[in-house]
C-alpha positions as CSV (number, residue, x, y, z in Angstrom):
1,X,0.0,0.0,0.0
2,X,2.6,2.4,0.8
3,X,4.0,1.9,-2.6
4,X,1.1,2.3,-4.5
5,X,0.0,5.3,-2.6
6,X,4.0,6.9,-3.5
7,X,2.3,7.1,-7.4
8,X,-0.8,7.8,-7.0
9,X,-3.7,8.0,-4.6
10,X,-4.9,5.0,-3.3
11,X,-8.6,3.6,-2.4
12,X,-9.2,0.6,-0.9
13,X,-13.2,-0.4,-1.7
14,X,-14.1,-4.2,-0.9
15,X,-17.1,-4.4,-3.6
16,X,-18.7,-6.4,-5.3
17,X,-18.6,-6.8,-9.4
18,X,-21.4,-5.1,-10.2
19,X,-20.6,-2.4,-7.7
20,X,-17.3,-1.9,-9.6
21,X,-18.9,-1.6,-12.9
22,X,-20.6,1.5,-11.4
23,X,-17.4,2.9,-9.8
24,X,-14.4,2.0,-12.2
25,X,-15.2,5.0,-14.4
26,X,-13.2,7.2,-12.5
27,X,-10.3,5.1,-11.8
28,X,-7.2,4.9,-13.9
29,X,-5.9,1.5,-12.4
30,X,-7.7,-1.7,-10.3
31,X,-6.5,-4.5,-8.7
32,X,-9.2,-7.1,-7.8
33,X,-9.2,-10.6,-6.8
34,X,-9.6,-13.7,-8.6
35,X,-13.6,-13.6,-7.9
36,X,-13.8,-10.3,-9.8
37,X,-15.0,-11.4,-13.8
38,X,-13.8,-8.4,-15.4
39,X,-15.9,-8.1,-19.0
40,X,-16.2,-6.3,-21.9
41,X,-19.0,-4.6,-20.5
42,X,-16.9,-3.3,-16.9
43,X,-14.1,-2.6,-19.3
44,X,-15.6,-0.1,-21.0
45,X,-17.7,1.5,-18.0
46,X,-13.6,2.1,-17.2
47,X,-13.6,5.1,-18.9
48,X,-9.6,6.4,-17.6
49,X,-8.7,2.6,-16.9
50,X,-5.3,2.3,-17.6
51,X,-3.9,-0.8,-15.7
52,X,-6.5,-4.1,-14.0
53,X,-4.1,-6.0,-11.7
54,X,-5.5,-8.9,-10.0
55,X,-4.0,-10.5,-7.1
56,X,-3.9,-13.9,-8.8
57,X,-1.9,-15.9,-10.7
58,X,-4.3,-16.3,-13.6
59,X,-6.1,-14.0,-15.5
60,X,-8.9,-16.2,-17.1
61,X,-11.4,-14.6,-14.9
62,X,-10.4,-11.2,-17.5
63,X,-10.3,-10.2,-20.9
64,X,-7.0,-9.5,-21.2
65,X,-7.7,-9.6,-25.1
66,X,-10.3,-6.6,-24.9
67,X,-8.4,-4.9,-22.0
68,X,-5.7,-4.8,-24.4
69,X,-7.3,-3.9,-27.5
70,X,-8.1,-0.7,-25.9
71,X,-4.9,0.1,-24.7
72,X,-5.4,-1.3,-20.7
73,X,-2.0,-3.4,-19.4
74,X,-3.1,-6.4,-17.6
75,X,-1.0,-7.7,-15.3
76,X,-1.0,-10.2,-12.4
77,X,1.3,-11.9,-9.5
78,X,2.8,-14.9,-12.0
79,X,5.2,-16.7,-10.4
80,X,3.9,-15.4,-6.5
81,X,3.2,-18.7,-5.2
82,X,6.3,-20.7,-7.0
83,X,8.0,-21.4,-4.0
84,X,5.4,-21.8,-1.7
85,X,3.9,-24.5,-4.1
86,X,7.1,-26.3,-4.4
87,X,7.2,-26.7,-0.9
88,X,3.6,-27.8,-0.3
89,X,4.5,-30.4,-3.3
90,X,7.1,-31.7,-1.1
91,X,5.4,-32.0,2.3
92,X,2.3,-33.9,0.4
93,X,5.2,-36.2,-0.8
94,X,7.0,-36.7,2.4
95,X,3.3,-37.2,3.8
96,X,2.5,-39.9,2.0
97,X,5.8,-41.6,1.8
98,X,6.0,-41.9,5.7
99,X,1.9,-42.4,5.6
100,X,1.2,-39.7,8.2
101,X,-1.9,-39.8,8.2
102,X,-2.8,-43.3,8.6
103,X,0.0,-43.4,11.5
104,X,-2.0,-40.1,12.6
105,X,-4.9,-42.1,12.8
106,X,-3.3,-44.9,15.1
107,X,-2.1,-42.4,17.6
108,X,-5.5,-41.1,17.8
109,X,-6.9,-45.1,18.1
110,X,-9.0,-45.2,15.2
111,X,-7.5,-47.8,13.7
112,X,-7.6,-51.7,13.8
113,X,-11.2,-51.3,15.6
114,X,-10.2,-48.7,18.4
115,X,-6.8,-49.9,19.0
116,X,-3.8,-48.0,19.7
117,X,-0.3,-48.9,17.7
């Protein structure tokens, strides 16, 4: 936020997407979420719209085609979640390799009929 707000004034509105449509016309960038479907028709309500950032890794929930037909960068957090997903890869690996949670479930004595390992 404090880098955003060093270029430009910044407003933080948690809305909906039809309550953007109504609102984007006087904003010259957005950044919304993945459950934001940004269309032809909120494009073009965004009448100074000049960059949509979303917060995602995708951007199949936008037009990027449109957006950039009429001039609008698109741009979004590629790559964000590399290293966090490489590690989550690993521990569901590990997980199942060592069978946590079936050995989970014999600490707990639910397995073998109630009967602790």
């Amino acid at each position: 936020m404090k880098m955003l707000s060093e270029v430009g004034e910044v407003d933080v509105k948690p809305v909906t997407t039809g309550q953007l449509k109504e609102i984007i016309g006087d904003y010259d960038a957005v950044i919304i979420s993945v459950w934001h479907r940004i269309t032809r028709d909120i494009i073009d309500a965004g009448r100074n719209l000049k960059v949509i950032g979303t917060a995602s890794v995708g951007t199949d929930h936008i037009d990027v085609e449109y957006a950039e037909s009429r001039g609008i960068k698109v741009v979004s957090a590629a790559g964000a979640s590399t290293y966090s997903v490489a590690e989550f890869t690993f521990g569901l690996l590990l997980m199942m390799v060592k069978r946590i949670p079936e050995n989970m479930d014999r600490v707990r004595g639910v397995v073998s009929g109630g009967v602790p390992c």
